[in-house]
N, C-alpha and C positions, 0 to 999 in steps of 0.2 A: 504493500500500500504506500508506505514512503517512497519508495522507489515512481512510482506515478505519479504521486504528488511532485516530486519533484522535476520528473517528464514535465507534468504540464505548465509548471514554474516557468522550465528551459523554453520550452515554446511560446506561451503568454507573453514572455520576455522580449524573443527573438521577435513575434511579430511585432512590438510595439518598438521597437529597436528600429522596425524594416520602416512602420509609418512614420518614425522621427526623420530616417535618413532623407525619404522620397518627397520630404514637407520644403516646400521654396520660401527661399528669404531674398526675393528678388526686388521687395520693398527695403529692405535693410539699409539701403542708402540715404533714406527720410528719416534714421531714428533720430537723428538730432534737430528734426522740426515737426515731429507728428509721434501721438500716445503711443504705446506697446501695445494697446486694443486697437487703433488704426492702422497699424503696422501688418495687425494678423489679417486684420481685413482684406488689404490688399493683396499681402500674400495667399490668402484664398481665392482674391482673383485671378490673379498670377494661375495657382496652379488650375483652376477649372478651366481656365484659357487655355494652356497649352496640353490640358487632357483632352480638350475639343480639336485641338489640332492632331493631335497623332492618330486620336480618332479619326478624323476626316481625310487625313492625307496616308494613312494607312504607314505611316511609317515610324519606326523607333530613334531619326537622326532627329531630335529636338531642333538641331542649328537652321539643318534643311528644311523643315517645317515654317519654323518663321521668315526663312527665307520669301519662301513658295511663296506663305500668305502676303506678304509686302507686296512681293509681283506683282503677285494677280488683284491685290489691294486698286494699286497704282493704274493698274488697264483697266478698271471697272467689270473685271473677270465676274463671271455668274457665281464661280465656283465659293465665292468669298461670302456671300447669302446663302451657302449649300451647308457652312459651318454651323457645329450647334450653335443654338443662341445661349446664354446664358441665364441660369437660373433663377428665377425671381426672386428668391432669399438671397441670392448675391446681390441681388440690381437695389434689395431694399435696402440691407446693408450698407452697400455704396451711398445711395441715393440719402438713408438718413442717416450719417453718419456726421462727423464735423469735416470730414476730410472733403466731402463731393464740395464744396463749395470753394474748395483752396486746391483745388482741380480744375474744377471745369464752372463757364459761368454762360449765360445767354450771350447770343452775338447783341442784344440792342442794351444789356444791362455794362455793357465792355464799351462798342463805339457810338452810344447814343446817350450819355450820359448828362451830356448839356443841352440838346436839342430833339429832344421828344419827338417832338413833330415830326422828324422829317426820315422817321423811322420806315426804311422798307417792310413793309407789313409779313410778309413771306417769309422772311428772317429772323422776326422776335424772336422766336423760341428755340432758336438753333442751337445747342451746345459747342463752345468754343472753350481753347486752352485758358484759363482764366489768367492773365498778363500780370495781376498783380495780386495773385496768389502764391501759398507757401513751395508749392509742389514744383514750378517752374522757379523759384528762385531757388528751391530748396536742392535742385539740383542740376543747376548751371553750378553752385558752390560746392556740390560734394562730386562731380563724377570727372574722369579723368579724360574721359575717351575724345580726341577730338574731333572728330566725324560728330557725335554727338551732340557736343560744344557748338559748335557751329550751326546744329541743327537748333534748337533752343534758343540760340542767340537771334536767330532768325526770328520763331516766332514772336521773339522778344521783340524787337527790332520793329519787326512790322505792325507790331500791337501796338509800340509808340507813334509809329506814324499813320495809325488810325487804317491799315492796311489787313484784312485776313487771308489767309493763304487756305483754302479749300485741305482737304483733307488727303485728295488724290493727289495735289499736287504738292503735298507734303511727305506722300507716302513716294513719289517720284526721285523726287530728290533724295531723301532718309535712303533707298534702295537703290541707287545706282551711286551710293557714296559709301557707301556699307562694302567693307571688306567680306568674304568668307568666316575671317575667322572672328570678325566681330560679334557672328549672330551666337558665341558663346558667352560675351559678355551678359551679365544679369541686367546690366541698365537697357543695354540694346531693346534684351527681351521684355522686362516692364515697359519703357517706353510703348511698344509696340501695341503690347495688352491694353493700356490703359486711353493711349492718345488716339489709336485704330480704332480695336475691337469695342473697346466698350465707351469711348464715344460715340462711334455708330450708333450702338445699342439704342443709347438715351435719346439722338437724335434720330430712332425708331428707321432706320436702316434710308434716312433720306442722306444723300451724298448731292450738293451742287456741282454740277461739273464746270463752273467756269474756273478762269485759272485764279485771277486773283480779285476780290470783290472791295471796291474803293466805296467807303458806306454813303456818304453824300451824292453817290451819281445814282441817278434813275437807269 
């Protein structure tokens, strides 16, 4: 009897060993501007993102996968709507969390701040990189990579100049400037999850395809 009891010690053990190993800390770059409860959050996005990818692209190369998806991001590929969606306890999670707000904001709460009026109606409600939230300053200051740097610095850039850059044509750029061996970076991969997939999500899989939208012009 001991001798089983301790069998099932060794195994209980071993699997909760296996779920610590296979848990992503691809948020780990925000600990020094977001809670250890926002942190797991993300990292649960993280991982059901790219559970959905190796599901869908039927493969075990993670790098390859995010790859793919940027690609076919970037071409308006069908195959990128073909990916799971995401779970609704995630999306509330996100959504009521402190973080969704130092993420992502409305494109009229961002470039219409002093001029109500002259609000493109069709755009209110569009989620965009939030310019002067924690999440984009919080890691322009902590990540190394510069492909990345420069991606950031963009959306920076162009938020000050009251310029948004479409999502395709972000994912354009981000993927023909992306090394191979970048798509093993963890920032690469949050990035990707967070600024792609599941702003899509929230902007309910609507994508503008112009290139870049100047807010004042009709």
């Amino acid at each position: 009897m001991k001798k089983i009891a301790i069998l099932i010690f060794i195994t209980i053990t071993s699997l909760g060993c296996s779920q610590t190993d296979n848990k992503i800390d691809y948020a780990a770059i925000l600990n020094s501007c977001f809670s250890e409860n926002e942190i797991e959050i993300l990292n649960e996005a993280c991982t059901l993102f790219e559970t959905n990818l190796m599901e869908h692209y039927e493969s075990e190369s993670k790098s390859n996968n995010y790859k793919l998806y940027l690609k076919e991001f970037k071409s308006h590929d069908k195959q990128v709507g073909e990916i799971k969606k995401p779970t609704k306890e995630i999306l509330d999670k996100l959504k009521n969390s402190n973080v969704f707000n130092e993420i992502w904001t409305t494109f009229s709460e961002t470039y219409y701040e002093d001029d109500r009026k002259n609000q493109p109606k069709s755009k209110d409600n569009l989620y965009v990189i939030n310019p002067k939230g924690k999440y984009l300053k919080c890691l322009i200051d902590n990540q190394k990579n510069e492909t990345i740097n420069e991606f950031l610095m963009t959306i920076e850039k162009f938020s000050k100049e009251k310029y948004i850059m479409t999502q395709t044509v972000l994912a354009k750029g981000l993927s023909e400037s992306l090394k191979a061996e970048d798509y093993e970076d963890k920032t690469v991969r949050f990035i990707i999850a967070l600024n792609f997939y599941y702003q899509l999500e929230f902007n309910d899989n609507r994508r503008i395809t112009i290139k870049t939208i100047l807010p004042f012009s009709n």
